[in-house]
N, C-alpha and C positions, 0 to 999 in steps of 0.2 A: 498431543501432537495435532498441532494442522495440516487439512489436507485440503487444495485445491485442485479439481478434476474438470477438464475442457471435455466437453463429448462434444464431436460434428453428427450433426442430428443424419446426416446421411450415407454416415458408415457405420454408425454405432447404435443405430436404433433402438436396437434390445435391450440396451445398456444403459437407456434416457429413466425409462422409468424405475427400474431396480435404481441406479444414481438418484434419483429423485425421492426416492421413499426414505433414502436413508441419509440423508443431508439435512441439515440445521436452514442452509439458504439456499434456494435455486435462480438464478436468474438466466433469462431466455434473450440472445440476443450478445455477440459477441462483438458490437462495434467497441466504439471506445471509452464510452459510457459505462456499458456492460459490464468491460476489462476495470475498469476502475471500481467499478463496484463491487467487483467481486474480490480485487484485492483488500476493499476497505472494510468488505462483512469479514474476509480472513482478519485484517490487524484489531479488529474490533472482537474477537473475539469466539466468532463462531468457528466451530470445530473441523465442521466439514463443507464448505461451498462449492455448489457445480456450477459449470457455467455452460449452457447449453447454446451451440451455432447451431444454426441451419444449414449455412454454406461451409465450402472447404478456406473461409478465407477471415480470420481474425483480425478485428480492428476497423473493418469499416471501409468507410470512404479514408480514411486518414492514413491506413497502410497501406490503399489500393493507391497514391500518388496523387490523387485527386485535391489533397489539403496543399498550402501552399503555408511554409514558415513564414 
């Protein structure tokens, strides 16, 4: 079973490095890069990926409005 886990680095503190010890891939950095990456270590195979934000706000400038289609 795969599992992907978002930690906000700033509620869940405690939770960063216990998530991080026991995961296959961590990647730091929730833009949309990050999100992409972390679903493509998921399809790829790895078992457990976390993906660590800093902020309360996932995806970046691209979900903050800021991107223009």
């Amino acid at each position: 079973m795969r599992t992907l886990v978002i930690i906000f680095w700033r509620i869940f503190y405690p939770l960063v490095a216990l998530a991080a010890a026991s995961s296959e891939v961590v990647i730091y950095g929730g833009t949309l890069p990050g999100c992409v990456a972390a679903v493509a270590a998921s399809r790829s195979g790895a078992r457990r990926v976390v993906l660590i934000e800093p902020s309360l706000h996932l995806g970046g400038m691209t979900t903050g409005g800021l991107q223009h289609a």
